[in-house]
C-alpha positions as protocol buffer text, in pm:
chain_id: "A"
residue {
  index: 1
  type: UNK
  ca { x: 1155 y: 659 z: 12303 }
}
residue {
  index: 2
  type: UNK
  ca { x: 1178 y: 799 z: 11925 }
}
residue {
  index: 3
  type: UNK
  ca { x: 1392 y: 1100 z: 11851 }
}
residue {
  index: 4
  type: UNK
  ca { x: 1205 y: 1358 z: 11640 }
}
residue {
  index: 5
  type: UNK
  ca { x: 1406 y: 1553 z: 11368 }
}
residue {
  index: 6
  type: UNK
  ca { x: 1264 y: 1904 z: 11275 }
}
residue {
  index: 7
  type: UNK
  ca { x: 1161 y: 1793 z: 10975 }
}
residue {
  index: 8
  type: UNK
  ca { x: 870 y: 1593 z: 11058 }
}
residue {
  index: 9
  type: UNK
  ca { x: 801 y: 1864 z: 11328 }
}
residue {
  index: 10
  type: UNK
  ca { x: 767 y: 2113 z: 11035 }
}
residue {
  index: 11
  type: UNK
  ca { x: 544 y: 1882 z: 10796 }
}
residue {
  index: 12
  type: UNK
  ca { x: 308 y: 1798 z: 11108 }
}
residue {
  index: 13
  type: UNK
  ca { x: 228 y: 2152 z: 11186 }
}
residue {
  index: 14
  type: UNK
  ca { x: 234 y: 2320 z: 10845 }
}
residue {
  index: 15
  type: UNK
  ca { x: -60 y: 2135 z: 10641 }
}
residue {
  index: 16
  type: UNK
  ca { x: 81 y: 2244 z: 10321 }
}
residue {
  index: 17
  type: UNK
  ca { x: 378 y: 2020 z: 10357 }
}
residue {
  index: 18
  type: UNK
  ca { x: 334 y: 1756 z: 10095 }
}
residue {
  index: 19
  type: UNK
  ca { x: 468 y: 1547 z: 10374 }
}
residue {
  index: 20
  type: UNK
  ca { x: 202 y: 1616 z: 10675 }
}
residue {
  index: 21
  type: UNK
  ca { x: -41 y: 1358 z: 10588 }
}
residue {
  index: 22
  type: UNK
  ca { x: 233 y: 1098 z: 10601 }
}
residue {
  index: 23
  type: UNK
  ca { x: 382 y: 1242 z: 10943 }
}
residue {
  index: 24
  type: UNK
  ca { x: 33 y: 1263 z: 11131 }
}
residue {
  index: 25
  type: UNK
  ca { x: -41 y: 853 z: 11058 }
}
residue {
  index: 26
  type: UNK
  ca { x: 319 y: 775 z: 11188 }
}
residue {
  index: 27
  type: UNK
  ca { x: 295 y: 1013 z: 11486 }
}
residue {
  index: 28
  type: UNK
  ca { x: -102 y: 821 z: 11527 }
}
residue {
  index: 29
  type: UNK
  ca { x: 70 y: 496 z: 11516 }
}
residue {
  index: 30
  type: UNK
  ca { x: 373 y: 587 z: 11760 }
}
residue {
  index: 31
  type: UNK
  ca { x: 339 y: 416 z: 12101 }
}
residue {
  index: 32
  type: UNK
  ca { x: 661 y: 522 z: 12265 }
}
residue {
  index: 33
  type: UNK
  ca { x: 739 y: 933 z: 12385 }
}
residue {
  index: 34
  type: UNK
  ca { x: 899 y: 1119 z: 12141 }
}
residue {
  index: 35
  type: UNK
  ca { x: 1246 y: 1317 z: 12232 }
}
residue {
  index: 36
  type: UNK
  ca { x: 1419 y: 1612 z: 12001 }
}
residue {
  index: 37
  type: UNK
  ca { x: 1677 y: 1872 z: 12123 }
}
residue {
  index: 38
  type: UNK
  ca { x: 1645 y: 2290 z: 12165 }
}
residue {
  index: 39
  type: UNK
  ca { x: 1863 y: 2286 z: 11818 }
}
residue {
  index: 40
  type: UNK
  ca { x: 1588 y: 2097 z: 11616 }
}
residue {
  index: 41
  type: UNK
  ca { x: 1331 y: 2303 z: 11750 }
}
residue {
  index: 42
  type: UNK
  ca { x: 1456 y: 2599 z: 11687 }
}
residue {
  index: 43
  type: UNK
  ca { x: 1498 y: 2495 z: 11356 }
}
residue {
  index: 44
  type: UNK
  ca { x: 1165 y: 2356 z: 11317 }
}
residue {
  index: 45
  type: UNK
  ca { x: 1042 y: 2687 z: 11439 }
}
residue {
  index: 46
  type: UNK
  ca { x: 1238 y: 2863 z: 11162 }
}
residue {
  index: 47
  type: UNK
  ca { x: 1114 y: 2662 z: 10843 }
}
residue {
  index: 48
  type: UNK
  ca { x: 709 y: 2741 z: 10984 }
}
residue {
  index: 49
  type: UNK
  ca { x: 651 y: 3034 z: 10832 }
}
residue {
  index: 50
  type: UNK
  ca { x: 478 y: 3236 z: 11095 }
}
residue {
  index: 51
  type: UNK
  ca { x: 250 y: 3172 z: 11425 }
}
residue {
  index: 52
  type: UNK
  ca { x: -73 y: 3143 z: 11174 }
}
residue {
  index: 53
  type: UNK
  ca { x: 141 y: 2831 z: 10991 }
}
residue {
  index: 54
  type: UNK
  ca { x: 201 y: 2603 z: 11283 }
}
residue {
  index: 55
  type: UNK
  ca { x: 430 y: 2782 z: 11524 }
}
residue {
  index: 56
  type: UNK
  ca { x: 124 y: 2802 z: 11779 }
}
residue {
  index: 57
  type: UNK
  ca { x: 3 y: 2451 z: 11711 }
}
residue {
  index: 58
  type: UNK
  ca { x: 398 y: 2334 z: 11770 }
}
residue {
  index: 59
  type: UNK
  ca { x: 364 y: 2543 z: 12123 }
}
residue {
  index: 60
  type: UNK
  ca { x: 51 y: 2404 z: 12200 }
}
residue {
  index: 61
  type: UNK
  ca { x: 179 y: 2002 z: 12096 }
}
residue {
  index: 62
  type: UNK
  ca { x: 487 y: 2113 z: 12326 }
}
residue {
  index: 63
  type: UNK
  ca { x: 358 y: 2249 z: 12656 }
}
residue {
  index: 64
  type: UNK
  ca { x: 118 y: 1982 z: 12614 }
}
residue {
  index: 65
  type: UNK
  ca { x: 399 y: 1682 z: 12652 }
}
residue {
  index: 66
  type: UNK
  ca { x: 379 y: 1571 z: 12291 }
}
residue {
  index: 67
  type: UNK
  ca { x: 693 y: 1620 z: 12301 }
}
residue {
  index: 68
  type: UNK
  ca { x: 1027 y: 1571 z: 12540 }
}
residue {
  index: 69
  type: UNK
  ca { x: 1290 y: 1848 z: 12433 }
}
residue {
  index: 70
  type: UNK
  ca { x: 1626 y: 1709 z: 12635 }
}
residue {
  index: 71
  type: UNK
  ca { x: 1900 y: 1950 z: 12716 }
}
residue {
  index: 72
  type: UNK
  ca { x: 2238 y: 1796 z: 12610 }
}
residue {
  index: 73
  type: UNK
  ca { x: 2489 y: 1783 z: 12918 }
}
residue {
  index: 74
  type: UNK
  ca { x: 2814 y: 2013 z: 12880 }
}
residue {
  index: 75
  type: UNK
  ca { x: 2992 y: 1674 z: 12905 }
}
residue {
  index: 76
  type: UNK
  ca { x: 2834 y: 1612 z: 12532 }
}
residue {
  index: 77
  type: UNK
  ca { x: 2932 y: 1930 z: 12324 }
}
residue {
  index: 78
  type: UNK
  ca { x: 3256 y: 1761 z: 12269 }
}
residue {
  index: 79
  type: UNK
  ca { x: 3067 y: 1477 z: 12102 }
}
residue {
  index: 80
  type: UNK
  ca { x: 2887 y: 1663 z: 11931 }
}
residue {
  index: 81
  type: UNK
  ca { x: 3179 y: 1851 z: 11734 }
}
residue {
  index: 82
  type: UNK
  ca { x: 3349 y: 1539 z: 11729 }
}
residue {
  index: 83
  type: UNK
  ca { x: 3010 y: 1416 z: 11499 }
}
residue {
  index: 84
  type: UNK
  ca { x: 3044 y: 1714 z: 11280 }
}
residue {
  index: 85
  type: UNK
  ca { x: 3408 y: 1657 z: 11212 }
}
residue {
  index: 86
  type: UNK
  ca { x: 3309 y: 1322 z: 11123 }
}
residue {
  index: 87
  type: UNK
  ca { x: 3064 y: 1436 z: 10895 }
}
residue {
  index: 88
  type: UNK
  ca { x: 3249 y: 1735 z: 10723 }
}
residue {
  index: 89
  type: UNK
  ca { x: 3257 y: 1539 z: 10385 }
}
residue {
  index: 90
  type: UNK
  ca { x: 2820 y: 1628 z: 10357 }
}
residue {
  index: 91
  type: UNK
  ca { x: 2789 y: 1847 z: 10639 }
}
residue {
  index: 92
  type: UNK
  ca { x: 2629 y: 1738 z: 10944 }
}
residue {
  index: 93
  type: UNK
  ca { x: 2437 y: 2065 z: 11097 }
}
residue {
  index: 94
  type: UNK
  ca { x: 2443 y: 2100 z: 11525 }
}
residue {
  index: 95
  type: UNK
  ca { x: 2101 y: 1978 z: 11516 }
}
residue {
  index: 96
  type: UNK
  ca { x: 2148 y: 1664 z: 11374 }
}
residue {
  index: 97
  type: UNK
  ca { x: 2449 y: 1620 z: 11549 }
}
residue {
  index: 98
  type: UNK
  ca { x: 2247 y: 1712 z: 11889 }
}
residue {
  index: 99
  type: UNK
  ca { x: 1960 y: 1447 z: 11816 }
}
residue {
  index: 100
  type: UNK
  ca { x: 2280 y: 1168 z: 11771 }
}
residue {
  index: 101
  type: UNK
  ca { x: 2434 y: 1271 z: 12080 }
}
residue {
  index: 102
  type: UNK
  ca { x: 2078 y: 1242 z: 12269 }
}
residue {
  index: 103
  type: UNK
  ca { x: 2036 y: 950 z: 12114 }
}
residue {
  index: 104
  type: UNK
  ca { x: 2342 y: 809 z: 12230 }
}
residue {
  index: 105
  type: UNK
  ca { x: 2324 y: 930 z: 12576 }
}
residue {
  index: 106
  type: UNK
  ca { x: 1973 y: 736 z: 12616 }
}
residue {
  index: 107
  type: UNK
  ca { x: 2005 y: 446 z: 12370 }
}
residue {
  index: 108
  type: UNK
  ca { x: 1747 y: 510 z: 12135 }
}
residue {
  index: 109
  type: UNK
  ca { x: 1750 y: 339 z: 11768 }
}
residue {
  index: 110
  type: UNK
  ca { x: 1447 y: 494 z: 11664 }
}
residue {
  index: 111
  type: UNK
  ca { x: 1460 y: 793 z: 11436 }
}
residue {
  index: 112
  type: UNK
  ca { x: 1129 y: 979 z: 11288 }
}
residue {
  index: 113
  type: UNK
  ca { x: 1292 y: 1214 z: 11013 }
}
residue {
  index: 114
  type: UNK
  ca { x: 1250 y: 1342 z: 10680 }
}
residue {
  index: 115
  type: UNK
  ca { x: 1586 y: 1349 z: 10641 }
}
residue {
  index: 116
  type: UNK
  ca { x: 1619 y: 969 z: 10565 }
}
residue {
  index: 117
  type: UNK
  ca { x: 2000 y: 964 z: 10394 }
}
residue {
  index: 118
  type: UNK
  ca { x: 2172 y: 1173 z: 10641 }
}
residue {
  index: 119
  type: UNK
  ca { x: 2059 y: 929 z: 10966 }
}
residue {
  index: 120
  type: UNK
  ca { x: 2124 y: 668 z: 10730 }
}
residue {
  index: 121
  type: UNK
  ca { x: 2480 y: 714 z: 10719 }
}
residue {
  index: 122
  type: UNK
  ca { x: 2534 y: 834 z: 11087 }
}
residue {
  index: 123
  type: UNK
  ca { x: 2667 y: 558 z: 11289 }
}
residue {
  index: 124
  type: UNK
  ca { x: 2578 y: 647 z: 11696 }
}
residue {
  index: 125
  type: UNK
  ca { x: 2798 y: 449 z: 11912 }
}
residue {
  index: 126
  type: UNK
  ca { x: 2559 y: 249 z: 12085 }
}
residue {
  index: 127
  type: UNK
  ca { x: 2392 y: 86 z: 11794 }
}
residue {
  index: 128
  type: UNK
  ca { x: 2509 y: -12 z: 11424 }
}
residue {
  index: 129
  type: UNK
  ca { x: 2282 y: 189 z: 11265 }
}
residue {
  index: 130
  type: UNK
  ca { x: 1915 y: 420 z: 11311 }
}
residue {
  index: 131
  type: UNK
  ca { x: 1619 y: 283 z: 11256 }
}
residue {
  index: 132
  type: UNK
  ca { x: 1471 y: 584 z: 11037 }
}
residue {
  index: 133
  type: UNK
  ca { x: 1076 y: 577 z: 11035 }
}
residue {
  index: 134
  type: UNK
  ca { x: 854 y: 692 z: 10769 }
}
């Protein structure tokens, strides 16, 4: 499994991202499901700028299994504060901190983000370190 980040969400579905030709040929060349968290799509959701710029296409590439969106267990909102605490010093927002926790609860290394210095800093506990694709 690879967790998704909103960003590349965003850049796949709105084809003026400078970013969306990048993100399609990584999403072409992913072989394993893809995983994000209600937090990262809503905010996904927010930064497309309407249903005409990719908010449909997102609902259609969702309700047709592109995508897994995991609820995170009561048992891991304490980990997730605990993440943003860590975190304060460049603030780590609750969806980042929701795609760590998922991450963690299903051991997943792989990260497909935009936001390549943040996950490269985060430290889950069942790895050293993300592996952040593009």
């Amino acid at each position: 499994m690879v967790i998704i980040d909103a960003g590349p969400l965003v850049a796949l579905f709105d084809k003026s991202e400078p970013l969306h030709q990048t993100c399609a040929d990584v999403l072409a060349d992913l072989r394993s499901p893809l995983v994000t968290t209600w937090p990262a799509v809503t905010e996904a959701f927010y930064f497309l700028k309407g249903w005409d710029v990719g908010q449909r296409e997102l609902w259609d590439f969702i309700l047709a299994g592109g995508l897994r969106i995991d609820d995170i267990p009561i048992e891991r909102h304490g980990r997730m504060r605990e993440l943003m605490k860590k975190y304060a010093d460049n603030p780590m927002d609750l969806a980042d901190a929701s795609l760590v926790a998922v991450a963690e609860i299903h051991k997943i290394r792989k990260v497909f983000t935009l936001d390549r210095s943040d996950f490269n800093r985060y430290r889950p506990k069942h790895c050293s370190h993300f592996e952040v694709i593009p």
